[in-house]
C-alpha positions as CSV (number, residue, x, y, z in Angstrom):
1,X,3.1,-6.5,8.6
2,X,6.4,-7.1,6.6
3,X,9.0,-4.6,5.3
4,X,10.4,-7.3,3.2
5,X,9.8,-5.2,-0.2
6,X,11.6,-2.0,-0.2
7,X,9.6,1.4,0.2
8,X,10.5,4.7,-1.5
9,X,9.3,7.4,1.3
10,X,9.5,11.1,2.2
11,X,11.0,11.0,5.4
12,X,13.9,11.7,7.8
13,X,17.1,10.0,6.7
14,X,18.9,8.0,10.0
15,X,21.5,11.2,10.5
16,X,18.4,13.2,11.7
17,X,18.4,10.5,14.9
18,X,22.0,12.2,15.9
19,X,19.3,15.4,16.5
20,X,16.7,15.8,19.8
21,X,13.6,17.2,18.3
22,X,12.7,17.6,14.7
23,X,10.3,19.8,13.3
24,X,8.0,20.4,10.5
25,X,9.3,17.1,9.0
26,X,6.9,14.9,6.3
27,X,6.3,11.7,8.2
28,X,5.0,8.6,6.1
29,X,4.8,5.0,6.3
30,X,3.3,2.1,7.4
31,X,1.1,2.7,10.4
32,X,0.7,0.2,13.2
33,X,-2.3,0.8,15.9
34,X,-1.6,-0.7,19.6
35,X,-3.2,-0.4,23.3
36,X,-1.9,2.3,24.1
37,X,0.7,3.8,21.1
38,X,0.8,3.6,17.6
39,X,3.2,3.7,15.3
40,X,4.1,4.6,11.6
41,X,7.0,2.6,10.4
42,X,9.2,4.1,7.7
43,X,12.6,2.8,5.9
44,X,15.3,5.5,5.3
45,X,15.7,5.4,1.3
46,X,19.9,6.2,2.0
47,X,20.2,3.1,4.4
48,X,17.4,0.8,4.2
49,X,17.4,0.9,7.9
50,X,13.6,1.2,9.4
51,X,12.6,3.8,11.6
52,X,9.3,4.3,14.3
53,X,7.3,7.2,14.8
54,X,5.5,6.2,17.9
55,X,2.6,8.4,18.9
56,X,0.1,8.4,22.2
57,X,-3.1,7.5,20.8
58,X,-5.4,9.9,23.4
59,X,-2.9,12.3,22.5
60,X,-3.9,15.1,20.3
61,X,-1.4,14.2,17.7
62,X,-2.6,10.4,18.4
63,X,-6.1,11.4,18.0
64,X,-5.4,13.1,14.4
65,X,-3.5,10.3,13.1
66,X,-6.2,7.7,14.0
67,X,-8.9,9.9,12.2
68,X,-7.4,10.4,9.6
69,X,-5.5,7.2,8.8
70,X,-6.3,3.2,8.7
71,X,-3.9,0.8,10.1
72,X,-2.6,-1.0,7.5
73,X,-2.7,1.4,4.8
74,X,0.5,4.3,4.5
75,X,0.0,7.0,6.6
76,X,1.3,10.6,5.3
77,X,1.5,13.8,8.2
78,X,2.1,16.7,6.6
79,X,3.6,18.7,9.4
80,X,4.8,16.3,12.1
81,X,7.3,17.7,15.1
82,X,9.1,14.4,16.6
83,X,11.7,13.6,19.3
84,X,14.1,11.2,20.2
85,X,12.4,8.5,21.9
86,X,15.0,6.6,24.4
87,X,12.2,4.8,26.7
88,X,10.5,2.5,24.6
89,X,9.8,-0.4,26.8
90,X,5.9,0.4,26.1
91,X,6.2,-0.1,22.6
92,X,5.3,-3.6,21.6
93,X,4.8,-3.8,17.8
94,X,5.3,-6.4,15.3
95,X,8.6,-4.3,13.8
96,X,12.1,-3.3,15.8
97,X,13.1,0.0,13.8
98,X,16.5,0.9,14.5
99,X,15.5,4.0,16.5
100,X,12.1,5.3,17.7
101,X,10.6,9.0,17.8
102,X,7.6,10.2,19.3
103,X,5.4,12.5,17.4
104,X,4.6,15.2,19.8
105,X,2.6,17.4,17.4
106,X,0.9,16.2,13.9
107,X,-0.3,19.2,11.6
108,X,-1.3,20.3,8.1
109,X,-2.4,17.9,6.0
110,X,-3.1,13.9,7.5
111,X,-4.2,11.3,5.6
112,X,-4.2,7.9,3.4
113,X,-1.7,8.0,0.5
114,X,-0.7,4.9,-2.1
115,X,1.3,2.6,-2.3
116,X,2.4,0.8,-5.7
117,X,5.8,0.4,-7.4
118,X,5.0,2.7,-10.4
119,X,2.5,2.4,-13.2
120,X,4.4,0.6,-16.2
121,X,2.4,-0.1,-19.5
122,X,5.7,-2.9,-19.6
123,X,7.6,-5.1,-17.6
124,X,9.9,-8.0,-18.7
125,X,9.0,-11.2,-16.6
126,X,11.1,-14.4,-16.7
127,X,8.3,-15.9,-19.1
128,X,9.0,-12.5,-21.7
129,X,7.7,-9.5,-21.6
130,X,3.9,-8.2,-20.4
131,X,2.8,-5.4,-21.9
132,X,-0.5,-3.1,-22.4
133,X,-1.5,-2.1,-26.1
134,X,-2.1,1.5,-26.3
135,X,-5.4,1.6,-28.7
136,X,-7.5,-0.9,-26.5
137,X,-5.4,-1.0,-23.6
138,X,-5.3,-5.1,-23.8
139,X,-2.7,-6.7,-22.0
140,X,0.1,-9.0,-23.8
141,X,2.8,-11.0,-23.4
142,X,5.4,-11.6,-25.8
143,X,3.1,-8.9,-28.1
144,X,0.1,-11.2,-27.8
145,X,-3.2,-10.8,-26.0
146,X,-3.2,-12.7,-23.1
147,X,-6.0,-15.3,-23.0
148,X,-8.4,-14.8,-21.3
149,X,-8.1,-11.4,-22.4
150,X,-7.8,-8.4,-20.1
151,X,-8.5,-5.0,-21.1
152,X,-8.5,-1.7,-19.5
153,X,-11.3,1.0,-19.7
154,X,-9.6,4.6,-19.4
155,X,-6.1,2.9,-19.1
156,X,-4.4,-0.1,-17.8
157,X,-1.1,-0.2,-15.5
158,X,1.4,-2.5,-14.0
159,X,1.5,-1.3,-10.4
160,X,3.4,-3.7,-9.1
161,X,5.8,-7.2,-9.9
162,X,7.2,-9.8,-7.4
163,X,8.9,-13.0,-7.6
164,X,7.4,-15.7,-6.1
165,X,9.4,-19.1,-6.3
166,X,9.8,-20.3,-10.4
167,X,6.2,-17.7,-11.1
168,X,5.9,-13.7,-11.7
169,X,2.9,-12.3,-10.4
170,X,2.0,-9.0,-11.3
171,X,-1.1,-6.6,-10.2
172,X,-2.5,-4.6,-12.4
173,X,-5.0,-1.1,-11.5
174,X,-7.9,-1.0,-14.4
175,X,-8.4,3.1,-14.2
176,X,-11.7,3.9,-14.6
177,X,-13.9,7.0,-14.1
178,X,-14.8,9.5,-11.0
179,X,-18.1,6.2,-10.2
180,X,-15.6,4.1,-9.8
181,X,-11.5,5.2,-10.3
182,X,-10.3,2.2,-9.8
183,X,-10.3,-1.8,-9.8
184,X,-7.7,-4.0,-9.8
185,X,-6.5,-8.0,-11.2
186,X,-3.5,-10.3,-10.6
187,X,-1.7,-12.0,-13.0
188,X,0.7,-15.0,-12.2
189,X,2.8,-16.1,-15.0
190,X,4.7,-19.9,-15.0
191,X,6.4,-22.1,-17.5
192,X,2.3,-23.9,-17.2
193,X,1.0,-20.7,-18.3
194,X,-0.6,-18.2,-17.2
195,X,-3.6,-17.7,-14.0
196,X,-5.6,-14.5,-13.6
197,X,-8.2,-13.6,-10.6
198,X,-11.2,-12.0,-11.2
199,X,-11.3,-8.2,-10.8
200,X,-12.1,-6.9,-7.6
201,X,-11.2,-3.3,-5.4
202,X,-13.8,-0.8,-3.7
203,X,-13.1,1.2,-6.5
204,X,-10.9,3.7,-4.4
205,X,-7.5,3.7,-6.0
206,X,-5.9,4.1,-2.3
207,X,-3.7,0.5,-2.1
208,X,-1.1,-1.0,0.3
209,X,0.3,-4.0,-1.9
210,X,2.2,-6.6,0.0
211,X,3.9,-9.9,-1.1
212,X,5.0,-12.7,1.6
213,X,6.2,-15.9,-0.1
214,X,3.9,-17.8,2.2
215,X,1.0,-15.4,2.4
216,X,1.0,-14.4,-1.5
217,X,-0.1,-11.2,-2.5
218,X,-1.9,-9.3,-0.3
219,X,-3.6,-5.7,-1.1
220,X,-5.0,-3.3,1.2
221,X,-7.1,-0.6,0.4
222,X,-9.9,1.7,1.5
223,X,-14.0,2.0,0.5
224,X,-15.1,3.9,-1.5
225,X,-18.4,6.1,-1.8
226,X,-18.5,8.1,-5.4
227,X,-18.9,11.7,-5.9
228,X,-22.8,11.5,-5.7
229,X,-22.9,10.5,-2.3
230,X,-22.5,12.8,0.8
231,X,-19.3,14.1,2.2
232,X,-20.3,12.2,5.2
233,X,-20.9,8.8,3.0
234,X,-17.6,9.3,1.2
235,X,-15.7,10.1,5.0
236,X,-17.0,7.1,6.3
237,X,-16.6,5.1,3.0
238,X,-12.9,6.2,3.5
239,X,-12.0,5.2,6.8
240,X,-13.3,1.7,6.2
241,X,-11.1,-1.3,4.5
242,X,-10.6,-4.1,2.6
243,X,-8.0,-6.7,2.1
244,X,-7.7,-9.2,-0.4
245,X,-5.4,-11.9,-0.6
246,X,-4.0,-13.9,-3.9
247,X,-3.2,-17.1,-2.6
248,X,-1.0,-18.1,-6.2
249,X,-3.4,-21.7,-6.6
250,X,-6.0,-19.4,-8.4
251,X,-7.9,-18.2,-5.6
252,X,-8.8,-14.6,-4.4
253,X,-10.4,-13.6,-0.8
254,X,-11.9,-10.3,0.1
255,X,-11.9,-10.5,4.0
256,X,-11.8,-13.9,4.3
257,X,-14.3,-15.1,1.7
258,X,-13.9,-15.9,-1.5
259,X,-14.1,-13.8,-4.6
260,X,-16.2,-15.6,-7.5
């Protein structure tokens, strides 16, 4: 887990820490799930500093959270009353937040949200700029198709852009329709050209995009069971995950393996 990238969030800003108890706040962020506690990790968009929302997990608030939410992905509570958390010698996660809460009560709506940088139809790159035509929704650079060519079906965004040493990579979300919303492709430009992965995704449109320079790109998302299936299906298809990794050499794994 890596906070590395900056994330835009609806949360308390650090002057709320000066406060005992907060209620009715929006809590959402990155959530972490240990022994005994987890925790959803947020950065304060006035100070960049990170914050921890600790919860029990046999608590009743604990309980909601993990239900409702994967480790992994960004976690949004609705309704979440919080206070200041001084003893946090049981806390052992893979981030130090500046200060810690504990969410003592976790209400109205719970759940997975999204994660991208925006949807662009153009970016400028170091290699010119990428682009998506709007009457075929092909993708370009410097106003020509990239080859091998990539093309959207309903649309076709740029979700997210990272640096990565002298090469752009970029991740694009191929929108699709209620079967299948979503599926996703990386592109990595250099002054060699250009790589591409194959297209892969659950088809749920529900991502946590990461970048580590020694890692690569990494994207976390949930299953997916379309709107034919059974509530049941589609609950458990949403509380399962995958994660795929771009490692930059031209390789893609889903879970370990690799993706042909």
């Amino acid at each position: 887990m890596s906070f590395k990238q900056p994330l835009i969030l609806t949360v308390a800003t650090l002057a709320t820490l000066l406060s005992t108890t907060i209620n009715a706040e929006t809590v959402e962020g990155l959530l972490e799930k240990g022994a005994t506690h987890s925790a959803i990790f947020t950065v304060s968009p006035e100070s960049g500093d990170l914050v921890g929302y600790a919860v029990k997990n046999q608590s009743p608030a604990g309980k909601a959270i993990l239900k409702n939410c994967l480790p992994g992905m960004l976690c949004k509570v609705e309704k979440a009353t919080s206070r200041l958390l001084d003893e946090t010698s049981a806390l052992t996660f893979s981030e130090h937040p500046m200060g810690w809460y504990e969410i003592t009560k976790a209400q109205g709506r719970i759940g997975v949200e999204t994660l991208v940088h925006g949807y662009e139809s153009a970016v400028k790159t170091r290699f010119g700029t990428v682009s998506v035509r709007d009457d075929d929704k092909a993708l370009l650079l410097k106003g020509k198709p990239v080859q091998p060519a990539i093309e959207g079906n309903s649309n076709l965004h740029i979700v997210a852009q990272y640096e990565w040493g002298a090469d752009d990579v970029l991740l694009l979300q191929d929108t699709g329709g209620s079967a299948c919303p979503a599926q996703f492709r990386i592109v990595q430009l250099s002054a060699k050209g250009l790589k591409t992965s194959p297209a892969f995704g659950t088809c749920s449109d529900l991502i946590y995009p990461s970048f580590d320079a020694k890692a690569g790109v990494t994207v976390t998302m949930v299953g997916f069971a379309g709107p034919f299936d059974s509530a049941a299906a589609q609950k458990k298809a949403g509380m399962s995950k995958a994660v795929y990794r771009w490692d930059g050499k031209g390789t893609l794994m889903e879970n370990g393996r690799v993706v042909r």
